[in-house]
C-alpha positions as a LaTeX table, in Angstrom:
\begin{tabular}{lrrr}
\hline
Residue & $x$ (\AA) & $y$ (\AA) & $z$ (\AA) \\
\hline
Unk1 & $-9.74$ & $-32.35$ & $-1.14$ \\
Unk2 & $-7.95$ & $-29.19$ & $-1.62$ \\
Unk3 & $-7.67$ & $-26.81$ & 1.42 \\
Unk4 & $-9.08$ & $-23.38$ & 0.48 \\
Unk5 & $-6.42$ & $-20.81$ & 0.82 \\
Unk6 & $-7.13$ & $-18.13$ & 3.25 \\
Unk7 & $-7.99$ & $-14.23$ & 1.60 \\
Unk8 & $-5.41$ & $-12.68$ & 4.27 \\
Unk9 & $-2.66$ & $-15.19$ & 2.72 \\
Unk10 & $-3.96$ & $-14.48$ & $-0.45$ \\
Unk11 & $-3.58$ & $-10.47$ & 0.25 \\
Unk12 & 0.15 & $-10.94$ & 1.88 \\
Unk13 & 1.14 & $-13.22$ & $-0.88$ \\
Unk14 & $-0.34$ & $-9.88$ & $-3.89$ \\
Unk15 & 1.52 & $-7.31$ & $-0.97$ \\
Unk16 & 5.10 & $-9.29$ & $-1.55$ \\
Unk17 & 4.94 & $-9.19$ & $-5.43$ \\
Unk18 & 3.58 & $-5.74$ & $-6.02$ \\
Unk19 & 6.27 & $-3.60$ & $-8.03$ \\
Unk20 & 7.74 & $-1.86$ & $-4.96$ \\
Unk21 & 11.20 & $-1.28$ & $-7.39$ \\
Unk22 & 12.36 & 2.86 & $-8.04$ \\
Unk23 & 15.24 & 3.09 & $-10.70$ \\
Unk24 & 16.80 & 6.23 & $-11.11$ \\
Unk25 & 17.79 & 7.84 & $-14.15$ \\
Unk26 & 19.40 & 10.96 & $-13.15$ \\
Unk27 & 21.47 & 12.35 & $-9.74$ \\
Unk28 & 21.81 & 15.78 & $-8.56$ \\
Unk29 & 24.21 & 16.65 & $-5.75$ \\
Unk30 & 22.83 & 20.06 & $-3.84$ \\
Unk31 & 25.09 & 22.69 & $-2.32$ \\
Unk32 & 23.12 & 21.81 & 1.37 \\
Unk33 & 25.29 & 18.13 & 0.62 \\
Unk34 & 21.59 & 16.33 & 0.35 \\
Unk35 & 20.91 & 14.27 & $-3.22$ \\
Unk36 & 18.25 & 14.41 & $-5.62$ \\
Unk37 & 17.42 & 11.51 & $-7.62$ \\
Unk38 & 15.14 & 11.75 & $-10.65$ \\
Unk39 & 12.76 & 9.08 & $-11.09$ \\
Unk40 & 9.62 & 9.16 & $-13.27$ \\
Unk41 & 8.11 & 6.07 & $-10.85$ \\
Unk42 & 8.56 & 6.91 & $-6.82$ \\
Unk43 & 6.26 & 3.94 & $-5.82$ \\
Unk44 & 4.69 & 5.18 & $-2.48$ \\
Unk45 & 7.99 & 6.80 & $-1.12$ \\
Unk46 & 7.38 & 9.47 & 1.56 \\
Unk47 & 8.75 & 12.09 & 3.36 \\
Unk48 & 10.95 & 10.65 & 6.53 \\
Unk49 & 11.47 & 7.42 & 4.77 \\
Unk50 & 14.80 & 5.78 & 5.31 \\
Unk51 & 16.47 & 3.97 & 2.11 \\
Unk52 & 18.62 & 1.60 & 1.66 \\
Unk53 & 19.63 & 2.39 & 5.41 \\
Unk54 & 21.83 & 5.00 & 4.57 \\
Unk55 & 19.80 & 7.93 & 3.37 \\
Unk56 & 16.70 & 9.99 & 4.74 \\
Unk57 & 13.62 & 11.02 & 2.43 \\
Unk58 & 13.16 & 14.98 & 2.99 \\
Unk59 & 11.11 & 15.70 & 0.23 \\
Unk60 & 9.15 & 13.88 & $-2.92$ \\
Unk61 & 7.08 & 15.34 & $-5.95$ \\
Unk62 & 5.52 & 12.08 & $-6.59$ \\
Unk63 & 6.59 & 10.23 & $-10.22$ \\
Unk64 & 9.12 & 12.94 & $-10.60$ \\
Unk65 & 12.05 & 12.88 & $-8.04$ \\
Unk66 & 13.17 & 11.95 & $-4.43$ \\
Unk67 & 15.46 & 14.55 & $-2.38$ \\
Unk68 & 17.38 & 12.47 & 0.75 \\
Unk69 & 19.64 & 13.40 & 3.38 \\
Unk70 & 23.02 & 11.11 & 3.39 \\
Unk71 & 22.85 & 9.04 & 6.85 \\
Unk72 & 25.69 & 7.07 & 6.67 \\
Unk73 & 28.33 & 9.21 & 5.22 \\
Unk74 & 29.99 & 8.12 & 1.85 \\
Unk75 & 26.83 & 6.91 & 0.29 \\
Unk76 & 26.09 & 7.41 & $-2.72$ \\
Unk77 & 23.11 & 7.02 & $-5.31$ \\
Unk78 & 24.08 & 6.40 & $-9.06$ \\
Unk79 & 21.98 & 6.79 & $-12.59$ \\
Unk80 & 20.33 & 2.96 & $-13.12$ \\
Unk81 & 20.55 & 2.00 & $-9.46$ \\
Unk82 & 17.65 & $-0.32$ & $-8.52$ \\
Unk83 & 16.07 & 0.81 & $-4.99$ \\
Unk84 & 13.84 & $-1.28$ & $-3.37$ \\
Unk85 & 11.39 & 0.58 & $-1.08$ \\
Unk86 & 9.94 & $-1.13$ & 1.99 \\
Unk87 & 6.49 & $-2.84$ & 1.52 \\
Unk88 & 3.14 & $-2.14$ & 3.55 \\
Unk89 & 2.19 & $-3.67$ & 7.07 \\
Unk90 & $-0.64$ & $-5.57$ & 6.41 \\
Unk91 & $-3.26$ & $-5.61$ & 8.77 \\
Unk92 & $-6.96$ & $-7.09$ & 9.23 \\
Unk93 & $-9.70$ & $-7.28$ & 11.81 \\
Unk94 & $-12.70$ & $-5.07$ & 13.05 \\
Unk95 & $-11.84$ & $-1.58$ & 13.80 \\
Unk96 & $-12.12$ & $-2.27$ & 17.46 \\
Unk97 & $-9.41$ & $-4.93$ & 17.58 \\
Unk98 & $-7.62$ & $-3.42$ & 14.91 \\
Unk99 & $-7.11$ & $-0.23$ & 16.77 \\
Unk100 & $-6.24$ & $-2.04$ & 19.67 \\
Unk101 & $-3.22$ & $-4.06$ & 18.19 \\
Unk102 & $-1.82$ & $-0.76$ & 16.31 \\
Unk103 & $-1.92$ & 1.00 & 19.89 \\
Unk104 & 0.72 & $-1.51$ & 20.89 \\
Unk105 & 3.01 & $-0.77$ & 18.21 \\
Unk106 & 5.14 & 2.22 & 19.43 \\
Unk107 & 7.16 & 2.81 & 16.44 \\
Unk108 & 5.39 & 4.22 & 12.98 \\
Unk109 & 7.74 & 2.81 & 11.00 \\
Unk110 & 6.16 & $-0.72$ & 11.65 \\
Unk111 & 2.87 & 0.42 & 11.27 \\
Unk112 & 3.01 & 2.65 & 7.75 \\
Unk113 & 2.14 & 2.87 & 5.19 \\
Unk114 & 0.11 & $-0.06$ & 6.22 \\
Unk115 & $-2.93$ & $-1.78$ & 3.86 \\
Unk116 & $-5.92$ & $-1.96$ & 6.82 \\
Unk117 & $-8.69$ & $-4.85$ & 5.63 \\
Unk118 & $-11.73$ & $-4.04$ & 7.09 \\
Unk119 & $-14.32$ & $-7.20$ & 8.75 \\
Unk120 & $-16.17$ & $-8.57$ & 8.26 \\
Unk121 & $-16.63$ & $-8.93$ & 4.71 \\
Unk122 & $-18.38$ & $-11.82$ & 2.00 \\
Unk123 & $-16.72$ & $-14.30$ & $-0.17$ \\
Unk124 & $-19.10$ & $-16.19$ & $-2.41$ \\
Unk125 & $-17.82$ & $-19.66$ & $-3.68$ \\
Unk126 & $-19.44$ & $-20.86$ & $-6.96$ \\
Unk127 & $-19.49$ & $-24.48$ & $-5.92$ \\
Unk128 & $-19.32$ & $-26.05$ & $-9.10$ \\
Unk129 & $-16.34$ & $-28.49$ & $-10.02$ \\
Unk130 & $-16.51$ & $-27.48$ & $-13.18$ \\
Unk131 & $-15.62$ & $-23.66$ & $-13.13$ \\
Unk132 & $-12.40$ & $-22.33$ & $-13.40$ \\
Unk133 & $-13.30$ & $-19.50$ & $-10.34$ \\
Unk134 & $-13.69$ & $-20.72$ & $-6.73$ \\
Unk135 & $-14.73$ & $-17.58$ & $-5.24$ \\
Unk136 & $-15.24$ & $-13.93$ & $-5.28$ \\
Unk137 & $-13.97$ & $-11.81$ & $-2.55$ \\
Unk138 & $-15.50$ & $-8.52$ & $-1.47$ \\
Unk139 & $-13.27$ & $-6.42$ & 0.46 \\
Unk140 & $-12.83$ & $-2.98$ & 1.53 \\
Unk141 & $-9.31$ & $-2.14$ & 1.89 \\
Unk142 & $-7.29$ & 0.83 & 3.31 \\
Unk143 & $-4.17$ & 2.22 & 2.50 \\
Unk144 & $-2.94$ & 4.52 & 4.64 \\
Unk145 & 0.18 & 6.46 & 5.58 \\
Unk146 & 0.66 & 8.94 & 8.75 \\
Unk147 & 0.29 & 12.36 & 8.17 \\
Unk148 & 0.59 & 16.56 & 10.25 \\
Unk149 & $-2.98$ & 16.97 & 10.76 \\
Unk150 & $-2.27$ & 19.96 & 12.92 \\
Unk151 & 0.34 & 21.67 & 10.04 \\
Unk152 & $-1.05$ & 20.43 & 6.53 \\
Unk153 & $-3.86$ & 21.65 & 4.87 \\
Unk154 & $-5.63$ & 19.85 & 2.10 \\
Unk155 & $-3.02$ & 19.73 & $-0.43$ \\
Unk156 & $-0.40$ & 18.73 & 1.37 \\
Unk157 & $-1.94$ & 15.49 & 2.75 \\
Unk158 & $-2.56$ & 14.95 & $-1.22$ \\
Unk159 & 0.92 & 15.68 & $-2.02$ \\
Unk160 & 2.80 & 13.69 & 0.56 \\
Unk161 & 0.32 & 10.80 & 1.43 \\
Unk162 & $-2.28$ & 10.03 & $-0.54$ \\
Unk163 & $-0.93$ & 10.66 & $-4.12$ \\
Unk164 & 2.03 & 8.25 & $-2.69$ \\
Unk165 & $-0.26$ & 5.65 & $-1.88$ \\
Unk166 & $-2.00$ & 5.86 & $-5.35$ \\
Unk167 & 1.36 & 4.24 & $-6.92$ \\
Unk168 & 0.37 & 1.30 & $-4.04$ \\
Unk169 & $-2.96$ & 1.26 & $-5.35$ \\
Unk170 & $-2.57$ & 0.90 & $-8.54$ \\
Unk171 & 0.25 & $-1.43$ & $-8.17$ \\
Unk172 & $-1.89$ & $-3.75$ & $-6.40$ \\
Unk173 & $-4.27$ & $-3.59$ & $-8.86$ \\
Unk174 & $-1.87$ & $-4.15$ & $-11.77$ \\
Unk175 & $-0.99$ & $-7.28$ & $-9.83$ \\
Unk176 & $-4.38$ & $-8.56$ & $-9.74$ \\
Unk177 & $-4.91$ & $-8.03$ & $-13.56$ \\
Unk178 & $-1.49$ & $-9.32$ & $-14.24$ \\
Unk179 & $-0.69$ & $-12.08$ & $-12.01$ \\
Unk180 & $-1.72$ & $-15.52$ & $-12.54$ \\
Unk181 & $-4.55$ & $-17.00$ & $-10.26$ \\
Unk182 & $-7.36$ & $-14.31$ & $-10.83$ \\
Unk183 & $-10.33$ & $-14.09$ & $-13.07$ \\
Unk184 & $-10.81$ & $-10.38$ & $-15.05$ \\
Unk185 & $-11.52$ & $-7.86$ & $-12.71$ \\
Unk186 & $-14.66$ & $-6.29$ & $-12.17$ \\
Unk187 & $-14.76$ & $-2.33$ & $-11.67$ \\
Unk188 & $-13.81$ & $-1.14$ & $-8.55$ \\
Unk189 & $-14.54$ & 1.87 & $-6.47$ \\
Unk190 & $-11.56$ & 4.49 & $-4.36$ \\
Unk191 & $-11.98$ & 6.75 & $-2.19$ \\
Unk192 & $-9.27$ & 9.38 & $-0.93$ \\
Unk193 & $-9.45$ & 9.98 & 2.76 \\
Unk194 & $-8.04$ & 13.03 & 4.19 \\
Unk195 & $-7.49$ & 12.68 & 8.29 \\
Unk196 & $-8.74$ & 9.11 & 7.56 \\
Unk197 & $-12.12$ & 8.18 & 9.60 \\
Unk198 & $-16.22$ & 7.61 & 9.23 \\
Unk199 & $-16.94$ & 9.94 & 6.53 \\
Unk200 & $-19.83$ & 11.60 & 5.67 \\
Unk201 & $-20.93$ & 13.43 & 2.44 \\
Unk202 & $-21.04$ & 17.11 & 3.01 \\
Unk203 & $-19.09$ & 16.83 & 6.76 \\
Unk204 & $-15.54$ & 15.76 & 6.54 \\
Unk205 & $-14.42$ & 12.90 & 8.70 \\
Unk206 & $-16.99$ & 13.05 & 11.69 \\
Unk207 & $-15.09$ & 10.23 & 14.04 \\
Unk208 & $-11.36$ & 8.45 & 14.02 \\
Unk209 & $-11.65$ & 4.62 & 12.65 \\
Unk210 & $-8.53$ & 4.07 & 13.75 \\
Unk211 & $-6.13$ & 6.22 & 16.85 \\
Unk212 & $-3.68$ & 8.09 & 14.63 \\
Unk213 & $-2.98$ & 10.93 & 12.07 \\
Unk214 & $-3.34$ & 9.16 & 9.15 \\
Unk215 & $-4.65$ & 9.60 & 5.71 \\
Unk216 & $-5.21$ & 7.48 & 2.49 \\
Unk217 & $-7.08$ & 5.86 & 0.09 \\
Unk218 & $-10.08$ & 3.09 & 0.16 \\
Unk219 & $-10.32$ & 0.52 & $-2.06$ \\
Unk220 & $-13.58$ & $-1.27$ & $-2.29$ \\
Unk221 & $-12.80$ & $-4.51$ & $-4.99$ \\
Unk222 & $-14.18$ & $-8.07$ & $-5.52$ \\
Unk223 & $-11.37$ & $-10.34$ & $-6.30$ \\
Unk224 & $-12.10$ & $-12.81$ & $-8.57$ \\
Unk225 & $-10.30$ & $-16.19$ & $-7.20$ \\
Unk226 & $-9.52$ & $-18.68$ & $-9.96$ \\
Unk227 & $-8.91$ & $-22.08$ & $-8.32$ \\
Unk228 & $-5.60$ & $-22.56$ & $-9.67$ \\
Unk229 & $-4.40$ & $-19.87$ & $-7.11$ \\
Unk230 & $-5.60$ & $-22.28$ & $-4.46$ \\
Unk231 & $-4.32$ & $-25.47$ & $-5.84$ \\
Unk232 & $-0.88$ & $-23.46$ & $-6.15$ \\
Unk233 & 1.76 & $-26.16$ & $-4.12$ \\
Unk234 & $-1.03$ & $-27.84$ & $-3.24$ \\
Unk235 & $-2.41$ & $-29.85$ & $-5.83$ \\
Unk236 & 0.37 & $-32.75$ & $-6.55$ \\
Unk237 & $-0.74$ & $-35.78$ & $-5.72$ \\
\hline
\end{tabular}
């Protein structure tokens, strides 16, 4: 009998082949000695980022360049150079326990931009041998990034979170579509959360889900398990 493979494996394993790769195609060295690298694909870079450890993010205009401030003096960034940008936390559980292991984390940087999956949640298996899918998986995931609550107003959380964490969206999604082990996708639903909580139509974000200044996107999908995915390295003898 094949073991089936867990969703949260099945989430980490999507998280560590999304396209998380920024090449840039021209450099700009500013009179204030920072550098701005054009880039028509910024991935979910953000503001106070650190890259490459030698350079911090002070500024992004999403798909269209990256402005840093040189760290480690001497570096340099050069036209075609492949950067790699860190890839979410992952985290799952109820909101409850959730918030309760993110309260122990001190440092952001180990938290965000994090993908949140909310339980509980329903995965119906087809139970016939003869289908190629084993199951579909309904989740409601959260990406999320920190945010000045007390500073920004509306646009801004746009500009520096949430239009970020599009690129993470959608590059999730690609891999889904893309990657082997998954049936065609259904449609799926997003939401954009500004100060990221219970929301309500009409009222704004009544209640934090989670201790934090954060905002993001919601992704409510149904992934559609093929049971190759779950046979992967298991299935040779």
């Amino acid at each position: 009998m094949t073991p089936t493979k867990d969703i949260h494996d099945i989430i980490r394993t999507i998280i560590a082949r999304m396209d998380n790769n920024i090449c840039i195609e021209e450099v700009i060295v500013n009179p204030d000695n920072t550098i701005t690298a054009k880039c028509c694909y910024t991935a979910w870079l953000m503001q106070e980022d650190i890259l490459l450890g030698q350079f911090r993010v002070i500024n992004v205009i999403p798909n269209k360049e990256v402005t840093v401030e040189v760290i480690v003096p001497g570096s340099v960034l050069q036209v075609g150079q492949p950067l790699s940008i860190p890839r979410p936390t992952y985290f799952h559980g109820t909101v409850r326990n959730t918030n309760a292991e993110l309260l122990k984390i001190k440092d952001g940087t180990q938290k965000y931009p994090m993908i949140y999956c909310l339980e509980v949640f329903n995965e119906v298996f087809t139970g016939d041998p003869e289908l190629s899918k084993e199951r579909d998986s309904s989740l409601r995931l959260f990406f999320l990034g920190s945010n000045n609550y007390k500073d920004w107003i509306t646009e801004d959380h746009y500009q520096k979170v949430i239009i970020p964490l599009r690129n993470m969206v959608d590059s999730f999604v690609s891999y889904v579509n893309n990657g082997e082990g998954f049936a065609e996708l259904e449609p799926y639903t997003t939401v954009n959360h500004v100060n990221f909580g219970t929301f309500a139509a009409d009222n704004g974000n009544l209640k934090w889900l989670l201790d934090g200044n954060i905002s993001g996107i919601e992704l409510d999908i149904t992934l559609p398990i093929l049971k190759s995915l779950t046979c992967e390295g298991d299935c040779s003898c």
